[in-house]
C-alpha positions in Angstrom: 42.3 107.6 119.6 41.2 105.0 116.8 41.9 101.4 117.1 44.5 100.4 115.0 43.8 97.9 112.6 46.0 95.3 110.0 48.5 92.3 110.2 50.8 92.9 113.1 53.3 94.3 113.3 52.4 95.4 109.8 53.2 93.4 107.2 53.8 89.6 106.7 56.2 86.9 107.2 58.9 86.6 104.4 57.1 83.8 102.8 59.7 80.3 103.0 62.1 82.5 104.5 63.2 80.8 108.0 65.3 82.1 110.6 68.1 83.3 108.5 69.6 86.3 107.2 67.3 89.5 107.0 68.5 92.7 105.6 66.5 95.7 107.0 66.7 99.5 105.1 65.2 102.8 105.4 65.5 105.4 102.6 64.5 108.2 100.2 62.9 110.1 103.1 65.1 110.9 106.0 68.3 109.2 107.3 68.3 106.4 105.0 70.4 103.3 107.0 70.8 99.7 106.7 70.7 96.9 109.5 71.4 93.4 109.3 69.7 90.8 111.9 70.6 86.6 111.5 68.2 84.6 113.5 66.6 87.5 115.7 69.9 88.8 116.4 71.1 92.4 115.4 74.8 91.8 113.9 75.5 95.4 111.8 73.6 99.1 111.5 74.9 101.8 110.1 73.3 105.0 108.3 74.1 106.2 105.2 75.2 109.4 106.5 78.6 107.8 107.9 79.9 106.8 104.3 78.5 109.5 102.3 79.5 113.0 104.5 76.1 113.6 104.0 73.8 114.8 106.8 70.7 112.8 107.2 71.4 111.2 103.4 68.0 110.1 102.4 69.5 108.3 99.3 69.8 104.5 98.9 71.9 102.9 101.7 74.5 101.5 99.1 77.8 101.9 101.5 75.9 101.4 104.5 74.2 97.4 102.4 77.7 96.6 101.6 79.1 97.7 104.9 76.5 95.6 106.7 77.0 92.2 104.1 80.6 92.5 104.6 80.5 92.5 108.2 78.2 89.0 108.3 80.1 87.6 105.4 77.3 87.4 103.5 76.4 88.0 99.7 73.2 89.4 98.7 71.9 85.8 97.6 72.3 84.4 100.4 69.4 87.1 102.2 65.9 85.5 103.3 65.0 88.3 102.5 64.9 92.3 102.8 62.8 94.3 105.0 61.6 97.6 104.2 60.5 100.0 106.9 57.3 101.6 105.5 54.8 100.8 103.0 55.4 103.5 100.0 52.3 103.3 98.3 49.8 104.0 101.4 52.4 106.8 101.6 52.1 108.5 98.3 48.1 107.8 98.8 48.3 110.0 102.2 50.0 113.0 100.3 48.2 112.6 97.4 45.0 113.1 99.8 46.9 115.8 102.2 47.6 117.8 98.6 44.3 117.6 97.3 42.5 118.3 100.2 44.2 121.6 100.6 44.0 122.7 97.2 44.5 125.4 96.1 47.2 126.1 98.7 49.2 123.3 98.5 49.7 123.1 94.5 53.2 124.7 94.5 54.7 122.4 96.4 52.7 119.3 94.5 54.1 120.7 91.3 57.3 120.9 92.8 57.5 117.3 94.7 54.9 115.5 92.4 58.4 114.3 90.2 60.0 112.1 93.1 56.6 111.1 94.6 55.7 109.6 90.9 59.1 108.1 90.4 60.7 106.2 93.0 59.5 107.4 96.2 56.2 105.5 95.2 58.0 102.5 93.9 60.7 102.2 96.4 60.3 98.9 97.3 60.9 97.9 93.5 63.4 99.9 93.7 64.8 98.1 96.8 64.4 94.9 95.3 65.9 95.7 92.0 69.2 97.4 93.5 69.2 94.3 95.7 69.2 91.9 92.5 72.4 93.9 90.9 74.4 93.2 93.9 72.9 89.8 93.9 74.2 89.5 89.8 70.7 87.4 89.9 67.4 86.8 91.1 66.8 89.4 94.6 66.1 87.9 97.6 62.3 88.6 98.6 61.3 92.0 99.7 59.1 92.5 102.8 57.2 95.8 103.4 56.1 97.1 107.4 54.3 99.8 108.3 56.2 102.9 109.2 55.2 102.6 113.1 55.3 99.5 113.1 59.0 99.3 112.1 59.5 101.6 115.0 57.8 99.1 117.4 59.5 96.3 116.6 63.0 98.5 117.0 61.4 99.4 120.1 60.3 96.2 121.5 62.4 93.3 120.1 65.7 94.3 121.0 64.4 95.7 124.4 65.2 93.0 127.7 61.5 92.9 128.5 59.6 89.2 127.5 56.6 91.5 127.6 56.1 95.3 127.7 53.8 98.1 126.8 55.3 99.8 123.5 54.5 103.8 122.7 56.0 105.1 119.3 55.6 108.8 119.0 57.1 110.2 115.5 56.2 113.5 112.9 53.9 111.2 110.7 55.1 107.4 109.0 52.1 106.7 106.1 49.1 108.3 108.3 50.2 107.7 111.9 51.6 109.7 114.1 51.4 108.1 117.3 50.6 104.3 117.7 50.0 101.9 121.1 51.5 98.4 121.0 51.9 95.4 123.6 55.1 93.1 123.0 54.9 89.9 124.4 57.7 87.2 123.1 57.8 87.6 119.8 54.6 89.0 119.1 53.7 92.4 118.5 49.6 93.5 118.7 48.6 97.0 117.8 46.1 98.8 119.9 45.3 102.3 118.6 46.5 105.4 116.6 46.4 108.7 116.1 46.5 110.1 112.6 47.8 112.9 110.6 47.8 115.8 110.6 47.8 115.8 114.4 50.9 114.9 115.1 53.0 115.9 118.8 56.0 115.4 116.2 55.1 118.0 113.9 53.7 120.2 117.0 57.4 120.3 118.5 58.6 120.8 115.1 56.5 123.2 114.0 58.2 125.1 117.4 61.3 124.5 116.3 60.7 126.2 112.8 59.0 128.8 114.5 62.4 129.7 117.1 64.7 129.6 113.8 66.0 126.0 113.7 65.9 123.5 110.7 63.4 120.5 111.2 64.1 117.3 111.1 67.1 118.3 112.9 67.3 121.5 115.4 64.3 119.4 117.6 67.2 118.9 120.2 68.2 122.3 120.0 64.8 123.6 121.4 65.1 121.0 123.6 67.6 122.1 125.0 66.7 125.8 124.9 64.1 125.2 127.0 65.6 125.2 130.3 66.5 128.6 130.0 62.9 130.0 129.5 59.3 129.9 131.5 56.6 128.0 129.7 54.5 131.2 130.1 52.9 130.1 126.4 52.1 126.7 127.9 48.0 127.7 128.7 48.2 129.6 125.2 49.2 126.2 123.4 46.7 124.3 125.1 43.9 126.6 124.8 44.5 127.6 120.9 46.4 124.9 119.5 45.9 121.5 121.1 42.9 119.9 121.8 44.1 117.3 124.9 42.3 114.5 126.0 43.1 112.6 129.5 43.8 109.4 127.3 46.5 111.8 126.1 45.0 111.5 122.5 44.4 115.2 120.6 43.7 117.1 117.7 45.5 120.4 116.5 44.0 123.2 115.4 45.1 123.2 111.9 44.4 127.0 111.5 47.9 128.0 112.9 50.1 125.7 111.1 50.8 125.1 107.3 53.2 122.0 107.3 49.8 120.3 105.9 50.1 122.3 102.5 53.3 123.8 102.1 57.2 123.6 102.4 56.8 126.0 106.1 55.6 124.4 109.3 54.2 127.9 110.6 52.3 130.7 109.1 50.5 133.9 110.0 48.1 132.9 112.3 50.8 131.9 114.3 53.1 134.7 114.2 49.9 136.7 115.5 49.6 134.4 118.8 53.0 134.2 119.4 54.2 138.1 119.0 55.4 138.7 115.8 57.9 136.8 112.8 59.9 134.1 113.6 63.4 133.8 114.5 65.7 134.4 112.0 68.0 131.3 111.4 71.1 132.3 113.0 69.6 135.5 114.1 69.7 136.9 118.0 67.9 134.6 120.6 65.6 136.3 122.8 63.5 135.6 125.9 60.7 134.6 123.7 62.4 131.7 122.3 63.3 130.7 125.6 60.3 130.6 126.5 58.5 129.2 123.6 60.9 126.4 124.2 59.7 125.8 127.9 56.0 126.0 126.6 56.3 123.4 123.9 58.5 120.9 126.2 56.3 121.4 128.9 52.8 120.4 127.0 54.9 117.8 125.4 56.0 116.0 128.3 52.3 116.5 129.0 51.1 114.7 126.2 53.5 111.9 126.5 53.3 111.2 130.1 49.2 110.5 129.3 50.3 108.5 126.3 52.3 106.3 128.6 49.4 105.6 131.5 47.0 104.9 129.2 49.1 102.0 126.5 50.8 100.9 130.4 46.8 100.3 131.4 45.6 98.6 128.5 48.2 96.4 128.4 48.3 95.8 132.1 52.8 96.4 131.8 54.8 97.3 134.3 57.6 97.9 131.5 57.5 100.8 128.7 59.4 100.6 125.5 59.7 103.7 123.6 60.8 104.4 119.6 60.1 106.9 117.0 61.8 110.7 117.0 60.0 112.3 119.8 61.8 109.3 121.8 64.4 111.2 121.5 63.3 114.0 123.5 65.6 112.9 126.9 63.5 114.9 129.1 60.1 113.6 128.3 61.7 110.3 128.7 63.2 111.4 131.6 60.0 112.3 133.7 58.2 109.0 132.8 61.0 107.5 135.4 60.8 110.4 137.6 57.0 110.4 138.0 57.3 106.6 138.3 54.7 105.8 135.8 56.0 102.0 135.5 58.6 99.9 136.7 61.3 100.5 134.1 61.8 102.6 130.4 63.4 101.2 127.4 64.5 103.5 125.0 65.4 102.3 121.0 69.1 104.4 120.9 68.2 104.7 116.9 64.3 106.1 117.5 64.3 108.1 114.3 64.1 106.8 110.8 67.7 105.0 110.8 66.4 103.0 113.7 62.9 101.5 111.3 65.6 99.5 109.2 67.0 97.4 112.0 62.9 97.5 113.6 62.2 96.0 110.1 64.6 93.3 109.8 63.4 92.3 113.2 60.1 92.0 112.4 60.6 90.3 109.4 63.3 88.1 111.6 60.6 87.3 114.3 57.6 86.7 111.9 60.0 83.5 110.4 60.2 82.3 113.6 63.4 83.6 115.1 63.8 84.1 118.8 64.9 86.3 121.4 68.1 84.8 122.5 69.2 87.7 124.4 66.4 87.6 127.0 67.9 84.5 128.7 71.1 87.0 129.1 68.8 89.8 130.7 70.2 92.1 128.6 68.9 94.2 125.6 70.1 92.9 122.0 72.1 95.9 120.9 75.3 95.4 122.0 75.4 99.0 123.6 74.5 100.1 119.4 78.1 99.5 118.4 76.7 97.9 115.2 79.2 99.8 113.0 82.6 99.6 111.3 85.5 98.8 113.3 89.1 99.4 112.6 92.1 96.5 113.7 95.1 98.0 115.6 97.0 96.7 111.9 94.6 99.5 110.2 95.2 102.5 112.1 99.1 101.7 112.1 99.1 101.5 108.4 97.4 104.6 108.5 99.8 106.5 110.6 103.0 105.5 108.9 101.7 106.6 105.5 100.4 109.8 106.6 103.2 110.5 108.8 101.6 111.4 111.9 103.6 110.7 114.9 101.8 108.7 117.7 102.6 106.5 120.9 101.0 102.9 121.3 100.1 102.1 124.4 97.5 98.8 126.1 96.1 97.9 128.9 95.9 99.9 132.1 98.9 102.5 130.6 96.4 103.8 128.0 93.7 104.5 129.9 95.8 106.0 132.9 97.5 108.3 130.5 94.6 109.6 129.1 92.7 110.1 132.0 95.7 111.9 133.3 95.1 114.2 130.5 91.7 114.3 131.1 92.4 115.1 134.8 95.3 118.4 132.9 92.3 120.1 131.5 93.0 118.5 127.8 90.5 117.5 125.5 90.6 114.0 123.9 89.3 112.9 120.9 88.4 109.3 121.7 87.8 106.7 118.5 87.8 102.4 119.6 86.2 99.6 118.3 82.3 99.7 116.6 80.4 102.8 115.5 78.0 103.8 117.0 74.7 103.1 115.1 72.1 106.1 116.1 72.9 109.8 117.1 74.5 110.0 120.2 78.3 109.3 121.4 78.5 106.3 123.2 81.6 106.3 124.0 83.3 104.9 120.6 83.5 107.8 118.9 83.3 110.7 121.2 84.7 113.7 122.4 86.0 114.0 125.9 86.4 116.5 128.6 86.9 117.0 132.5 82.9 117.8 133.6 84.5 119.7 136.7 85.9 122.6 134.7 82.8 125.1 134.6 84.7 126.4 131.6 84.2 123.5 129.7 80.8 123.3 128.3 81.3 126.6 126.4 85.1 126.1 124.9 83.8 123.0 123.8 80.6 124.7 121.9 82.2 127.4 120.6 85.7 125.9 120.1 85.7 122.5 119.7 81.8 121.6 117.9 81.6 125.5 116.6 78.1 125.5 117.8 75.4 127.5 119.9 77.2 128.5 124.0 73.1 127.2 125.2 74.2 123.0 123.9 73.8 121.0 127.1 76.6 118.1 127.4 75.9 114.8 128.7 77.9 113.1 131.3 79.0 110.1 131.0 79.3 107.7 134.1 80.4 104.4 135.9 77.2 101.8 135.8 78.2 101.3 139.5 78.5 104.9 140.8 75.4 106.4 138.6 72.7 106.6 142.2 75.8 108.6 144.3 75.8 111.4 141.4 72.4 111.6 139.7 68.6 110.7 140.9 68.0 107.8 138.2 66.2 104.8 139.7 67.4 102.6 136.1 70.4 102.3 133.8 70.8 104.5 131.1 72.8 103.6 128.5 72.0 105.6 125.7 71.7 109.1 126.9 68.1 109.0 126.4 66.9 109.9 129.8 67.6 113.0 131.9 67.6 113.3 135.4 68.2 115.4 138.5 71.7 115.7 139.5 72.1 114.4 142.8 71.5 116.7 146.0 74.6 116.1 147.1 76.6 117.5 144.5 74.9 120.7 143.2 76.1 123.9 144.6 73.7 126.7 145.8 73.2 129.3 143.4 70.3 131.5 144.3 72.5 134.6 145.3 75.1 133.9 142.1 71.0 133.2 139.8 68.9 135.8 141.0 69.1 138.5 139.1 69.7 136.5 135.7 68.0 135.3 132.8 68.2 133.5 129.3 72.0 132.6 128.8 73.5 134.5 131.2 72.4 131.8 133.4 75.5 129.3 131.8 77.6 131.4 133.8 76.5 130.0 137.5 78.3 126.5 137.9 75.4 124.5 139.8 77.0 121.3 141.0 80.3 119.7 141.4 80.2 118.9 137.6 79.3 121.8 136.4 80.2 121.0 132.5 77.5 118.4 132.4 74.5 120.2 134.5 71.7 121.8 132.9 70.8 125.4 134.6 67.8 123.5 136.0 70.0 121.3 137.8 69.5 118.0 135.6 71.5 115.9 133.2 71.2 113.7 130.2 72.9 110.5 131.6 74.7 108.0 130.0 75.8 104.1 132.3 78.1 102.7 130.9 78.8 98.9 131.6 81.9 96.7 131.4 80.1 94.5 129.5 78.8 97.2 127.4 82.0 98.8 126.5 85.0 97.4 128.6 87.8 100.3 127.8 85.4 103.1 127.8 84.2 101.6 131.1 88.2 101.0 132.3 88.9 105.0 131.4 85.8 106.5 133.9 87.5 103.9 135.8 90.8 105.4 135.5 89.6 108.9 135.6 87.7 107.8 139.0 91.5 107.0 140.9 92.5 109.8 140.0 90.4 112.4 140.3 87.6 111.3 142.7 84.9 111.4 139.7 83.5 108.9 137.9 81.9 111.2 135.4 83.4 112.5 132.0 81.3 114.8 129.2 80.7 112.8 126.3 79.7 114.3 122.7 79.4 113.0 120.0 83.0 113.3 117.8 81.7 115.7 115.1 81.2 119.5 114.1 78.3 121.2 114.0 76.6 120.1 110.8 79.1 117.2 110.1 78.1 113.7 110.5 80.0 111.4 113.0 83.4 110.3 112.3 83.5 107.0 110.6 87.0 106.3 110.0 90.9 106.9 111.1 91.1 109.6 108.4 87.8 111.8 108.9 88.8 111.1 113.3 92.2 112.9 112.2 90.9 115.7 110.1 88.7 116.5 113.6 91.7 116.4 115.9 93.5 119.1 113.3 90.6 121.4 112.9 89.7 121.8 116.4 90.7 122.2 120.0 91.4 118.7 120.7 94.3 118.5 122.4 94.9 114.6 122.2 93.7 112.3 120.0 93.1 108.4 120.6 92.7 105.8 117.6 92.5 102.5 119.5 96.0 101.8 121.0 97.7 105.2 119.5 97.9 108.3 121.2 98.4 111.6 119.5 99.3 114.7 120.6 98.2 117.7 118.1 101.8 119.5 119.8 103.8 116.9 117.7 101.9 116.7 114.6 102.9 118.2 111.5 101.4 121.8 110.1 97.6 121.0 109.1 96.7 121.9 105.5 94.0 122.1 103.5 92.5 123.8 100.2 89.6 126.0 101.1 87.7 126.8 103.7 86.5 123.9 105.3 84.1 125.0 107.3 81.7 127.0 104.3 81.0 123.4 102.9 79.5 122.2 105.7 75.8 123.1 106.0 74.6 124.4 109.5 72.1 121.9 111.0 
């Protein structure tokens, strides 16, 4: 592992800027977002993806700028300035290098991407600044550049409730690195060391997940969750043919077996011949080899991560861990940091992918003016439990019922959330949409999908019904701050779903006569605790706390649900389909309800029950235009 070198946390201060209003973007790669931060504070995020019905939209946040200006009250002259999350040209430099240094097998896909990568991709942060200066109608605020990882470290770090922590960002690649070291202390940032590309854990998971027949950038959870099901029997083959693992947990791949260095695949022939044969067809049959391909990969994974974590916590001397880029998202690496005890306490960026660099920009560029942390004297993190997005008045969703004619009954205060977790309690699923968006990928309880975790029959009506998606989708639960120790072996908060843990002992069920003789997904048929919907077959959970303070009425229905039932645990999913993007709006939270099993539908004070609506119709076949993630 090379020491990382360079102006932290990667590029400079917006020069006369002060304190004020920073506007922070990602684009034109993967999940292009926008984030607005005023005086170290985060005020609006949203991705792109949310406005345009686009999965992952890489294009130019335009809705997701105007949504995050309109929010502050703000016009685009009045911006310090504008914070970009990578550096474009050290970019285009590494893939000019990665395409000539694999010639002749990567020219097809040169010739084919050489068209973007010499037009704006190279020049995004003109590009930035000029769409910046139309909206402005004059002269663009000034626009900032940071490193790739070190907008993830400053998404990780700034917002996180630590004065000082050790900071690990583990992503595919950024301009060449793929894993960087960091220690946070106030509002400084110092990198320590890096690896570079093309050894990458990020592309070594993904190249997995190409390999089992999911779409990268995007099935990673997927394998994640497959895993469970299988036995890392490939584990000692990985290690011995494909990784090269050092105790620091630094490495080096054995480029032989993969081709996501020269061409448009992640996995080629050499592979297929160490691991048995093609790979899965997308869509195709799973079979116990995927399984356990799955357990192999998250096992050496969690590996790799767990040394990455001792050895930035021992050079930085930290008792605290903050975490960012996409393998943070991986729930069960997290998950046995806090389980093996490694430090004192995990902080996980909810937005660790690409979306999440925007806001880590704006903070940087924030921080480097001379902003503070104001949130710290709170001792609380500084995203306001991610709701960072648009949020619809009581007035708005009214309006939108009487036009469209859609009967509902309004209802506050303690009647709402007792009828609905009545409901809840009946076996009815509830489509539940209050307040802020959610800014990142999971539910967090403002646009979610709900369900009784008791009913063993849940988790696979709501995958196959409900999301239309694969029976093997884990579902997290969803639980009371103040009950979380009595129902799940987690020794911190969690409040966005970004750690697993054990259920607790005394709530899973025995199951070794009902398990014995199983395997692969016949294994979803054993219920294995007391909430069975929300229990992996290896008897842990992805957990999500939830505060009052975080989210009072989401809070007030577990609380409600609790009376009555006993529980203070409810599934929560994110309130999509498979290969749609959360629902932003009244409208696209409507068009949900009607197209799937959702019984009951909740738009902030109005109730709706799908028996009294009227006949759903549409032109076409809605489902062919979505594309399958």
């Amino acid at each position: 592992m090379t020491t990382a070198n360079g102006r932290p946390p990667g590029g400079p201060a917006p020069t006369g800027s002060g304190a004020g209003p920073v506007l922070g973007i990602s684009a034109y790669y993967h999940d292009s977002a926008a984030a607005l931060v005023v005086d170290g504070v985060p005020l609006a995020a949203a991705q792109e993806e949310r406005f345009s019905r686009r999965r992952h939209d890489p294009e130019f946040p335009a809705r997701a700028v105007d949504y995050c200006l309109r929010e502050a009250g703000l016009h685009p002259h009045e911006l310090a300035a504008v914070a970009f999350y990578e550096d474009p040209a050290l970019k285009y430099r590494r893939v000019l290098a990665t395409w000539l240094a694999t010639a002749p097998h990567g020219f097809p896909v040169f010739r084919r991407a050489f068209g973007p990568w010499a037009g704006r991709k190279r020049r995004a942060a003109s590009d930035v600044r000029n769409r910046l200066g139309a909206l402005a109608d004059g002269p663009p605020p000034p626009v900032v550049t940071y490193r790739h990882h070190a907008s993830h470290a400053s998404s990780a770090f700034f917002p996180s409730p630590f004065p000082s922590a050790a900071v690990l960002c583990v992503d595919g690649v950024g301009e060449w690195a793929t894993t960087t070291l960091w220690h946070g202390r106030g509002t400084d940032l110092v990198p320590l060391a890096e690896l570079r590309f093309p050894h990458s854990l990020g592309l070594l998971y993904s190249a997995f997940t190409y390999f089992c027949g999911f779409k990268v950038d995007s099935g990673e959870y997927k394998l994640m969750g497959l895993a469970p099901y299988g036995r890392p029997r490939y584990a000692p083959l990985i290690r011995e043919r494909l990784v090269d693992l050092r105790a620091d947990g630094s490495f080096r791949l054995d480029l032989r077996h993969f081709t996501f260095q020269y061409g448009r695949t992640m996995t080629g022939r050499a592979f297929e011949e160490l691991f048995g044969g093609p790979r899965r067809t997308p869509e195709g049959p799973l079979t116990e080899r995927e399984f356990d391909l799955a357990a192999s990969v998250q096992q050496v994974t969690e590996e790799i991560v767990l040394r990455l974590a001792r050895t930035v916590l021992r050079r930085t001397g930290e008792r605290h861990l903050c975490l960012a880029g996409g393998v943070a998202l991986n729930c069960v690496a997290n998950g046995r940091i806090v389980a093996d005890k490694v430090c004192d306490e995990v902080w996980v960026q909810p937005a660790a992918g690409d979306a999440g660099g925007a806001l880590g920009a704006a903070l940087a560029a924030s921080h480097a003016a001379g902003a503070p942390r104001p949130h710290l004297a709170r001792g609380t993190d500084a995203m306001a439990g991610a709701l960072l997005g648009p949020a619809y008045s009581a007035r708005e969703i009214g309006t939108f019922l009487d036009r469209a004619g859609y009967p509902a009954v309004r209802l506050t205060g303690p009647a709402l959330t007792e009828r609905v977790a009545s409901e809840l309690a009946a076996g009815k699923v509830v489509g539940w949409f209050q307040g802020r968006m959610e800014f990142g990928p999971r539910a967090l309880g403002n646009r979610s999908i709900l369900a009784d975790p008791r009913d063993p029959r849940t988790q696979s009506t709501l995958n196959l019904k409900t999301k239309f998606r694969e029976s093997f989708r884990p579902f997290a639960p969803a639980v009371l701050a103040e009950d979380a120790k009595d129902w799940f072996e987690l020794d911190q908060e969690s409040p966005y779903m970004l750690l697993t843990a054990r259920v607790a002992a005394a709530r899973l069920q025995d199951t070794e006569a009902g398990a014995a003789e199983l395997t692969g997904l016949d294994l979803l048929r054993v219920p294995r605790s007391t909430v069975p919907a929300v229990t992996h077959v290896d008897g842990s959970a992805r957990v999500q706390t939830v505060r009052a303070d975080h989210n009072t009425r989401f809070h007030a229905l577990l609380r409600a649900f609790r009376e009555q039932t006993g529980c203070p645990v409810l599934v929560n999913t994110s309130f999509n389909v498979r290969g749609e993007p959360i629902v932003r709006d009244p409208a696209e939270a409507y068009a949900c309800f009607m197209r799937t099993r959702i019984d009951l539908l909740v738009l902030g004070d109005f109730v709706l029950d799908k028996r009294d609506q009227p006949k759903w119709r549409e032109e076409g076949d809605w489902r062919a235009a979505i594309p399958m993630d």
